[in-house]
C-alpha angles and dihedrals in degrees: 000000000000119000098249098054078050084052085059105051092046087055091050082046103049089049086057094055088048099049105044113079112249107276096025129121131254107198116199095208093192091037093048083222134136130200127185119211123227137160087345103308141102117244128183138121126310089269102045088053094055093045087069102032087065091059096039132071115255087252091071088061094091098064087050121092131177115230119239 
């Protein structure tokens, strides 16, 4: 993926985050997936986590967290 299209899809995400009340949910309906959102950050499994690393710049790692 080229890294604008990766720019893209951290500026859809970080509106997401904004936007969703701490503790809320973000659902990925194509992906399955489910995040929560807390202190500014995205939580959800391994492999939700991956899923968006590989469509994000390595700069938007650090609002991503895997879930215990």
């Amino acid at each position: 993926m080229k890294k604008e299209h990766k720019l893209e899809n951290e500026k859809f995400f970080k509106a997401i985050i904004r936007h969703t009340k701490d503790g809320g949910n973000y659902i990925w309906p194509d992906q399955r997936e489910i995040y929560i959102i807390k202190d500014g950050k995205m939580i959800g499994s391994k492999f939700a986590i991956e899923k968006l690393k590989n469509i994000t710049t390595e700069d938007f790692h650090n609002f991503l967290v895997v879930s215990n």
